[in-house]
Structures are given as C-alpha cells and as structure tokens.
C-alpha positions in Angstrom: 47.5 187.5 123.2 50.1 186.8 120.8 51.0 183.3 120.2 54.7 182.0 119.1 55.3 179.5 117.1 58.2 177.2 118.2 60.5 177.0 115.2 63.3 175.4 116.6 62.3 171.6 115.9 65.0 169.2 116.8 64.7 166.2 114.4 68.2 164.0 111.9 68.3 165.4 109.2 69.3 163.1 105.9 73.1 164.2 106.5 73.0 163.0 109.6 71.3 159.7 109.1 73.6 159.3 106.2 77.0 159.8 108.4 75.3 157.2 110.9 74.8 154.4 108.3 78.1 155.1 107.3 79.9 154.7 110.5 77.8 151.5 111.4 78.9 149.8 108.4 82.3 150.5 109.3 82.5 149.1 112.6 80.3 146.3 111.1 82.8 145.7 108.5 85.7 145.5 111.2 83.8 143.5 113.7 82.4 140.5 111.3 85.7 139.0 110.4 86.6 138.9 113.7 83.4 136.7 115.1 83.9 134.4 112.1 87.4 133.6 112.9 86.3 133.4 116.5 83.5 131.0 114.9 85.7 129.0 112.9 88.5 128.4 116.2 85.6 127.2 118.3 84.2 124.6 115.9 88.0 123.5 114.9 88.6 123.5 119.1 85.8 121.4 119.4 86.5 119.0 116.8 89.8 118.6 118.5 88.6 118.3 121.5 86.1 115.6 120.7 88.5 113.6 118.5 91.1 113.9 121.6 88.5 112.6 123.8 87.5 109.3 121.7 90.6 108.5 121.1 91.5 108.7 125.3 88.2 106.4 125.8 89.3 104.2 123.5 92.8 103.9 124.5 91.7 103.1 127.8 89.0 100.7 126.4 92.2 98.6 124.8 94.7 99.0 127.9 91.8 97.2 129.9 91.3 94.7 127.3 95.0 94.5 127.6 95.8 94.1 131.2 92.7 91.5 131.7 94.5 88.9 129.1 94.8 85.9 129.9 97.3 83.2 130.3 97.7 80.5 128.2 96.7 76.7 128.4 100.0 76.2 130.2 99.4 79.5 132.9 102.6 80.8 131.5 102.2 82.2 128.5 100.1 84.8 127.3 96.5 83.2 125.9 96.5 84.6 122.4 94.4 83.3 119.2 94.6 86.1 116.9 97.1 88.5 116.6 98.2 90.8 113.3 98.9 94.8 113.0 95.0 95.5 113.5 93.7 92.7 115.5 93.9 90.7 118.7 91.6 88.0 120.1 92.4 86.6 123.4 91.8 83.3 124.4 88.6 84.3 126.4 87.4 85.5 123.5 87.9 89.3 124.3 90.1 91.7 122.4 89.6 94.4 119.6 89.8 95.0 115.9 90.0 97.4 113.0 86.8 97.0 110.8 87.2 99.7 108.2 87.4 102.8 110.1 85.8 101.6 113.1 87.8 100.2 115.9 85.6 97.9 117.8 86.1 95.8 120.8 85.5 92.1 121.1 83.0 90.9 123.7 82.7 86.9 123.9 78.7 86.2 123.0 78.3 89.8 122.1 78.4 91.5 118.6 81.4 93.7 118.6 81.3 97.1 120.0 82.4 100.1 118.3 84.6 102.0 120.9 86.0 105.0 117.9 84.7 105.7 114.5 86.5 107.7 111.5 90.1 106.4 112.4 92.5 107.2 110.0 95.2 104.8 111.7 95.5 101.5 113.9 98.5 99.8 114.4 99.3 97.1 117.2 103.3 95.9 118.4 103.6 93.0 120.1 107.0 93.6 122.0 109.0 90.4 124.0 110.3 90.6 127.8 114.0 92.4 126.7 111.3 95.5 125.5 112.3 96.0 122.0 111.9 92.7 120.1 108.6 91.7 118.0 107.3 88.7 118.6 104.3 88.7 116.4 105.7 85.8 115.4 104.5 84.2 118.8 102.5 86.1 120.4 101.7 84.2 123.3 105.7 85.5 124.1 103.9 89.3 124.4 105.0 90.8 127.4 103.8 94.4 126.4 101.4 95.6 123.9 101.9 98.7 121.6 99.3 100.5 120.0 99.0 103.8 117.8 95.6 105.3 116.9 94.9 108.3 114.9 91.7 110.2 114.0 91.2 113.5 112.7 94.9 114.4 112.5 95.3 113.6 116.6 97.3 110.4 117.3 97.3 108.8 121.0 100.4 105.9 121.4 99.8 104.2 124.6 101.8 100.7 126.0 99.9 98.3 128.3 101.2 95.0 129.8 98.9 92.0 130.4 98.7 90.8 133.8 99.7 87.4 133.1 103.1 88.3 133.6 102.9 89.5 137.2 105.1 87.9 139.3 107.0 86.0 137.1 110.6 87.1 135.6 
C-alpha cells in the first residue's frame, strides 16, 4: 500500500493577508469621515430641535399668560403693574420675566417658574388698538403684546392679545 501525502494545503499566505489589511484600511479610511459628519448633523439636528421646541413651549406658556390678563380696576383697561422690555406683571399677580438667561413665569404665591433656560434674547412690545403705536408708556392701553425670544441661534416672534379687550371697540 502506498500512501500519498496531500501537498496541496490551502491556507493565506502573508501576501494575501497583507493585500487584505490594505484594502480594509481603505474602505475604513473612506467610510469614517462619513459617520462623523453623519454624527456631528444628528447632534447639531438635535440641538436644533430641542432649542426649537423650548422656545414653542415657552411661547405658548407667555401667549396664555397673555390672553388670561386681566382688566383693570375700572373693567376697561388692561390690569397691568409692571411692564418694561423683559418684564410684565399683571394685576393678578401672573406674568413673566427675564432673570439672567432664564425666562421664568410669574405665579401669584408661587416662586417663579423657569419655562426656557440659556436665552440669548427677550424682548416684549406693548402695541395700542391702531396696531403699530407703543404704549409702554401706559400700558394698561395694550391691546396686543409682542414678544421675541431667541436661544441657541433660533428666534420664535409670536403676538397675543389679552382677552380683556373682547367685545369692546
């Protein structure tokens, strides 16, 4: 009986192992800057998005604020205490203010409540019945309210009128 030796082992030789290596860290090279950038847009989507969606909750926040005002000692004019280019306190006690970066609503017997944090901008009109005139100058003649916030490079402008005037010319 003769035996036979099998001497056609398969196996990767260095060459081959070498080529391999090489072409992997090829695609690798090609493929990584593409999932950072793909990284870097979702974080600076979600940023947006989250910035966007604080400063819609706290545009609704003041619009409420705003509509709910009430009406002054007489029933026809706007009940207002306190009203500058950051603040405004209502005769009810409610409203909302700029405290550093924080814009926080006023709750009567409450500590304030922070409704958006980091804002870069607040800035409140006070506009009369014709719809262009500032009466910051008396405010309890506010028929609309103005208001501009902006955080992390998003800005949200929004316009509320106070109920008070309902009904009356």
């Amino acid at each position: 009986m003769s035996t036979r030796k099998n001497t056609s082992c398969r196996g990767v030789t260095l060459l081959e192992l070498m080529a391999s290596i090489v072409v992997l860290s090829i695609i690798a090279s090609v493929i990584t800057p593409v999932i950072m950038s793909a990284t870097d847009a979702y974080a600076s989507a979600r940023r947006v998005r989250s910035s966007t969606e604080s400063l819609a909750y706290a545009s609704d926040q003041l619009q409420r604020v705003i509509r709910q005002a009430p009406s002054g000692a007489d029933g026809t004019l706007l009940g207002v205490t306190t009203a500058t280019s950051t603040r405004v306190v209502f005769l009810d006690g409610t409203g909302f203010e700029l405290v550093g970066t924080d814009l926080n609503l006023l709750i009567p017997g409450e500590a304030a409540v922070p409704v958006c944090r980091d804002i870069g901008l607040f800035k409140i009109d006070y506009i009369g019945m014709d719809g262009s005139t500032s009466v910051i100058a008396d405010p309890t003649a506010t028929h609309r309210v103005s208001f501009t916030i902006t955080k992390d490079g998003s800005t949200i402008s929004a316009m509320a009128f106070p109920r008070v005037w309902i009904g009356q010319g």
